[in-house]
C-alpha positions in Angstrom: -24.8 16.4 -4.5 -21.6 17.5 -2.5 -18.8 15.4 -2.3 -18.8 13.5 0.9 -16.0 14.4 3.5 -13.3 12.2 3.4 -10.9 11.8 6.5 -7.4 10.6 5.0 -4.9 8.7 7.3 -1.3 8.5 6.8 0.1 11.6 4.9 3.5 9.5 3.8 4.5 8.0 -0.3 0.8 6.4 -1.0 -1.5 9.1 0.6 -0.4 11.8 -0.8 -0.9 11.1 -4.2 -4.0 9.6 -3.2 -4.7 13.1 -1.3 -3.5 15.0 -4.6 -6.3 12.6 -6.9 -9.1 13.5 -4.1 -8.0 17.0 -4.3 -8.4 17.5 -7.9 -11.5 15.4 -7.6 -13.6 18.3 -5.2 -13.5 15.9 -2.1 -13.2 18.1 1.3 -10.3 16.8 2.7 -9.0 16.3 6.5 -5.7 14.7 6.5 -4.5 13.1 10.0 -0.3 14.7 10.3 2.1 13.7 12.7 4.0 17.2 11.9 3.6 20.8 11.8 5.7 21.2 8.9 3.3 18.1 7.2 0.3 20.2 8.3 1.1 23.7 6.4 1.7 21.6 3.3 -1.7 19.9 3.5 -3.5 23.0 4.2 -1.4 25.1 1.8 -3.1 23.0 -0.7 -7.0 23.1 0.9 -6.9 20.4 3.0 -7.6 21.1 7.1 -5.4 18.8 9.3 -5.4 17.2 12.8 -1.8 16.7 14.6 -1.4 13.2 16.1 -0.3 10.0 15.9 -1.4 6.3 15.1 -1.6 5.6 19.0 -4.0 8.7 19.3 -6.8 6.6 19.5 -9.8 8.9 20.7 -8.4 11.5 18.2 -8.9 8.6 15.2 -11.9 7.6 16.8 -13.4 11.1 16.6 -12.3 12.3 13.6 -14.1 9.1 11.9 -17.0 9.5 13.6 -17.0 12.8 12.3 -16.4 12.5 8.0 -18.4 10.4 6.3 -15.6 8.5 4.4 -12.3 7.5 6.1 -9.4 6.7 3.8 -6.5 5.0 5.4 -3.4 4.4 3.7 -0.9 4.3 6.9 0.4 1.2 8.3 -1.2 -2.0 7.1 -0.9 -3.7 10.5 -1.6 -1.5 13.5 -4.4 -2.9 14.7 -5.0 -0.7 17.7 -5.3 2.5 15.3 -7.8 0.7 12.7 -10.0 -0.8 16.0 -9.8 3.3 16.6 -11.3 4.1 13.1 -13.8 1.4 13.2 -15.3 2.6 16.8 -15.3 5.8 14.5 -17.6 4.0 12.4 -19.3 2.6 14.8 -20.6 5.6 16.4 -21.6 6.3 13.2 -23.7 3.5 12.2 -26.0 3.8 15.8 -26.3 7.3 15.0 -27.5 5.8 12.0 -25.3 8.1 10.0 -23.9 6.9 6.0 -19.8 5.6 7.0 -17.7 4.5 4.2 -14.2 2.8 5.6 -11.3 2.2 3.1 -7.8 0.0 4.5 -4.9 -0.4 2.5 -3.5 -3.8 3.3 -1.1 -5.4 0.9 -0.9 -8.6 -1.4 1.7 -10.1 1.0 -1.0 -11.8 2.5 -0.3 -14.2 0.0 3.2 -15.5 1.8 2.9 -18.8 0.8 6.4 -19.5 2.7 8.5 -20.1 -0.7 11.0 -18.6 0.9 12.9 -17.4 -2.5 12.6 -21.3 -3.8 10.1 -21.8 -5.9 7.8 -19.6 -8.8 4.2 -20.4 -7.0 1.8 -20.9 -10.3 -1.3 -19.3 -8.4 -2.1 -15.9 -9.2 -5.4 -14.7 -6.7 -7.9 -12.8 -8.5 -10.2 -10.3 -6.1 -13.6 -11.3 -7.7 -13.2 -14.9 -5.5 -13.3 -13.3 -2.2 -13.6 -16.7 -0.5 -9.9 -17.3 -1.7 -8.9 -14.6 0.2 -10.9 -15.0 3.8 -9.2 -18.4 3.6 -5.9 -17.3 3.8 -4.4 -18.0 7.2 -4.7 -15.8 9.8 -1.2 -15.8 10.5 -0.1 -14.2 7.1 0.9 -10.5 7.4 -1.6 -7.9 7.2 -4.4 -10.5 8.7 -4.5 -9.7 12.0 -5.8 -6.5 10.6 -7.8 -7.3 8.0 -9.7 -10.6 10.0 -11.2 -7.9 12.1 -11.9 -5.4 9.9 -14.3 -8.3 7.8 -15.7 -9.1 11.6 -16.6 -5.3 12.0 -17.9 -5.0 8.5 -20.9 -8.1 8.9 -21.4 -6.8 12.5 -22.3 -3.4 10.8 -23.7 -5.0 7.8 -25.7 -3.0 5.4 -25.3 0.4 7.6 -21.8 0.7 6.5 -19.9 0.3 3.7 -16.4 -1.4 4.3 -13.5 -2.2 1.4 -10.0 -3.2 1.7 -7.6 -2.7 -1.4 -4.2 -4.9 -1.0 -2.2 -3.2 -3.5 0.7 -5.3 -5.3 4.4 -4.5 -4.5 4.8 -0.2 -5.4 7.1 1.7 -7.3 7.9 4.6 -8.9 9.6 8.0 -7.3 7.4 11.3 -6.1 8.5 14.0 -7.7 6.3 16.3 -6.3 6.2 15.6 -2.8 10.2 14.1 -2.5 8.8 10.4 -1.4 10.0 7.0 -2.6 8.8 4.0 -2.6 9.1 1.5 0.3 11.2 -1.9 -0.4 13.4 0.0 -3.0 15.3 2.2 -0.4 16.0 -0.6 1.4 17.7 -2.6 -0.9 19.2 0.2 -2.5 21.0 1.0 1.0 21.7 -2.7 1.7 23.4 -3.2 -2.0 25.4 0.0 -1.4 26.6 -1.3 2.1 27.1 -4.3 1.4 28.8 -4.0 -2.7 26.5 -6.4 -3.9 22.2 -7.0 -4.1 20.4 -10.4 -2.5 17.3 -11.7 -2.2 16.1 -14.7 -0.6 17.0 -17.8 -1.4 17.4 -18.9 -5.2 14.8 -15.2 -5.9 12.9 -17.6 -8.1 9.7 -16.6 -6.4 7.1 -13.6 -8.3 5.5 -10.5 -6.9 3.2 -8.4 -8.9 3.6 -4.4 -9.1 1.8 -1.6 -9.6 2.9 2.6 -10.1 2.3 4.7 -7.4 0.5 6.8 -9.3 -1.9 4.2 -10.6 -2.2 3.0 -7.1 -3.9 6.4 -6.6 -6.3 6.5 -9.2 -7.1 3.0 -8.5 -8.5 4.3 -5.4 -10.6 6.9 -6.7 -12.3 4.1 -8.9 -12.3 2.6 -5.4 -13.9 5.2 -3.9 -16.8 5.5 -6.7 -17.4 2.4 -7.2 -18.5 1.8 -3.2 -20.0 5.2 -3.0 -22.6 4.2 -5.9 -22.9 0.6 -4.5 -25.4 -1.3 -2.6 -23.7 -1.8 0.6 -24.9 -5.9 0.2 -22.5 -5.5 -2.9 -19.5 -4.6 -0.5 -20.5 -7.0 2.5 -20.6 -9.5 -0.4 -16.7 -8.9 -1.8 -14.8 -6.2 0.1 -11.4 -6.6 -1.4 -9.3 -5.0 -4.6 -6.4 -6.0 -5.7 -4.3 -3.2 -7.5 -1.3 -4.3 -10.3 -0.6 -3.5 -13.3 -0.5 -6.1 -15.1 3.5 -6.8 -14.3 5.8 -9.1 -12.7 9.2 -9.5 -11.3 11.1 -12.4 -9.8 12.7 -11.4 -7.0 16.3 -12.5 -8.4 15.5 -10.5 -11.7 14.8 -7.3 -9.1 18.6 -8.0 -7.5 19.8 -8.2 -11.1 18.3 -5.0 -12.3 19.1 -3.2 -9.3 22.9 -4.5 -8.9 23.6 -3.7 -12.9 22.3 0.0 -12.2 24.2 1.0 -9.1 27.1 -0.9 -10.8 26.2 1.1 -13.6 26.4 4.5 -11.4 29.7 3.5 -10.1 28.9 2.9 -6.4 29.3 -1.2 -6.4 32.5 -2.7 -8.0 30.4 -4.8 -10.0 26.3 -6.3 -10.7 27.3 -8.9 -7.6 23.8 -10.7 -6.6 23.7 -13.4 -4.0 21.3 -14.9 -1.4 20.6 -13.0 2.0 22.0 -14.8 4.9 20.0 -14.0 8.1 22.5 -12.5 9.5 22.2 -9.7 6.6 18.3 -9.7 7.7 19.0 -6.6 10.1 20.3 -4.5 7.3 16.4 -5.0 5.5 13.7 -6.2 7.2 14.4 -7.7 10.6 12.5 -10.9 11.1 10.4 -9.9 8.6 12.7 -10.3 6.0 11.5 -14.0 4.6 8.4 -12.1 3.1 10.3 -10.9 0.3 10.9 -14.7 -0.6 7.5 -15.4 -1.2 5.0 -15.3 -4.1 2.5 -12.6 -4.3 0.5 -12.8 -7.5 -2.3 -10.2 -7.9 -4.7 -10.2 -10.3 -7.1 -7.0 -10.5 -10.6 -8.1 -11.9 -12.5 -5.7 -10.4 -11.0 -2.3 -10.9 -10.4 -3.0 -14.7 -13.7 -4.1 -15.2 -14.6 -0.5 -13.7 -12.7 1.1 -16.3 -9.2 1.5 -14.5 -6.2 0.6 -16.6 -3.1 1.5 -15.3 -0.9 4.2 -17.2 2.7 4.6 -15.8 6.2 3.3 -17.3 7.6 -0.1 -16.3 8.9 -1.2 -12.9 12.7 -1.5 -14.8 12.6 1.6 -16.8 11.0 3.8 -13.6 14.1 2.4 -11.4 17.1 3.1 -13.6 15.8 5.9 -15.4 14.2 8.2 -12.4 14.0 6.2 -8.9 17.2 5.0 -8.4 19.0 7.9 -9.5 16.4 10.2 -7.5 17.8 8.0 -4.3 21.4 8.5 -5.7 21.3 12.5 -5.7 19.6 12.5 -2.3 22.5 10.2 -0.6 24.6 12.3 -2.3 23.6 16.0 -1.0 22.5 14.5 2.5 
């Protein structure tokens, strides 16, 4: 049998290495571009493409109605664009065609408001789903993901619906010049202000994961729910993706202020707590989530046969992220 189309939303750090494992893995790609220059790339490689943006929502809506399988891996909460994709679906289910719908949300639907004060002694496993529907609606990422469950048992066996919340990522992009996401943040932040934070005493824990595992933990993903039942998916929709690490978020202002300290650009491994006024230099108002705890565990995937394969959080920041961000400051 031929591999199933697969329509691939957001082309930015996660998709494309999860656009370079479907590659290798036969899938006939159509990646969704916001730029020429993006597009060439893509189809330089065998992909075809389709300009637009997240508030293009016909455009998503079409292009899922069209592919079979619709990997998305752009922002975690724009719920206009995934109601797009889901009409997508729709259209696909009373045609009575197969549909296949992957979302990336992220484990810090886990806030538990620590707010940098405390280590949280809960660690959510994704073979308890009900844990996870009975997180509150309010957390990040669930304004998204409430609806996505809704449109999943209003389809119910005539599509198949997952939603991986992958732990906090790292590790630099060699290939296609991409970092990681909270890194570059705090990396600027440190260097503006000559010394790292985090919020409050940083005692709470995040787990992590490598990009790269991140990607081939969506191809297991992706074969597991192709082979499945679709009862099986309705059932327990969600994987968590770590690698079996964690990091305090003091230990990660630590680590990050002895290494630029290390590289000369801060007079010395300073760390103390944000104050909100130093929220606009990281998150905006969204800043507190980095105090909370967001412990992963992933049950699922392992038990599937994915183990994760990359070097450490600390060893991939000082030895090849951090300095990758250092060289690019420093020819910009």
């Amino acid at each position: 049998m031929a591999p199933q189309s697969i329509f691939l939303v957001g082309a930015g750090y996660v998709g494309q290495n999860v656009f370079d494992q479907l590659l290798a893995a036969k899938y006939p790609v159509t990646v969704f571009v916001r730029r020429q220059e993006q597009a060439s790339i893509f189809e330089e490689a065998g992909a075809k493409t389709v300009l637009g943006t997240l508030s293009d929502l016909e455009l998503l809506t079409k292009q899922a109605a069209l592919h079979e399988i619709t990997i998305n891996t752009a922002s975690s909460d724009d719920l206009p664009s995934v109601e797009a994709i889901l009409s997508g679906v729709r259209q696909r289910v009373h045609a009575g065609l197969p549909s296949i719908y992957i979302h990336t949300s992220g484990s810090g639907v886990l806030d538990d408001g620590a707010m940098g004060m405390h280590k949280d002694g809960k660690a959510y496993g994704d073979d308890v789903p009900g844990d996870i529907d009975a997180l509150p609606p309010a957390s990040i990422h669930r304004h998204v993901d409430i609806p996505i469950v809704q449109a999943a048992h209003e389809f119910g066996e005539k599509a198949k619906i997952a939603i991986i919340l992958p732990a906090l990522v790292y590790g630099v992009d060699r290939v296609h010049k991409r970092n990681s996401f909270v890194l570059p943040i705090l990396v600027r932040f440190t260097l503006k202000h000559g010394f790292a934070g985090h919020v409050g005493e940083g005692r709470n824990i995040w787990s992590v994961i490598h990009v790269k595992d991140l990607a081939r933990a969506y191809m297991t993903m992706l074969a597991y729910v192709e082979k499945s039942a679709p009862a099986a998916i309705l059932e327990n929709p969600y994987f968590f993706a770590e690698n079996g690490s964690e990091v305090s978020m003091r230990e990660v202002a630590e680590k990050l202020s002895q290494v630029l300290f290390e590289a000369g650009k801060i007079k010395g491994p300073k760390v103390q707590t944000f104050t909100e006024a130093d929220y606009a230099d990281i998150l905006g108002p969204m800043t507190p989530v980095l105090g909370c705890n967001a412990r992963t565990r992933t049950i699922r995937l392992r038990e599937l046969g994915w183990e994760p394969k990359e070097k450490d959080v600390w060893t991939t920041w000082k030895e090849e992220e951090v300095p990758a961000m250092l060289a690019a400051m420093d020819s910009a």
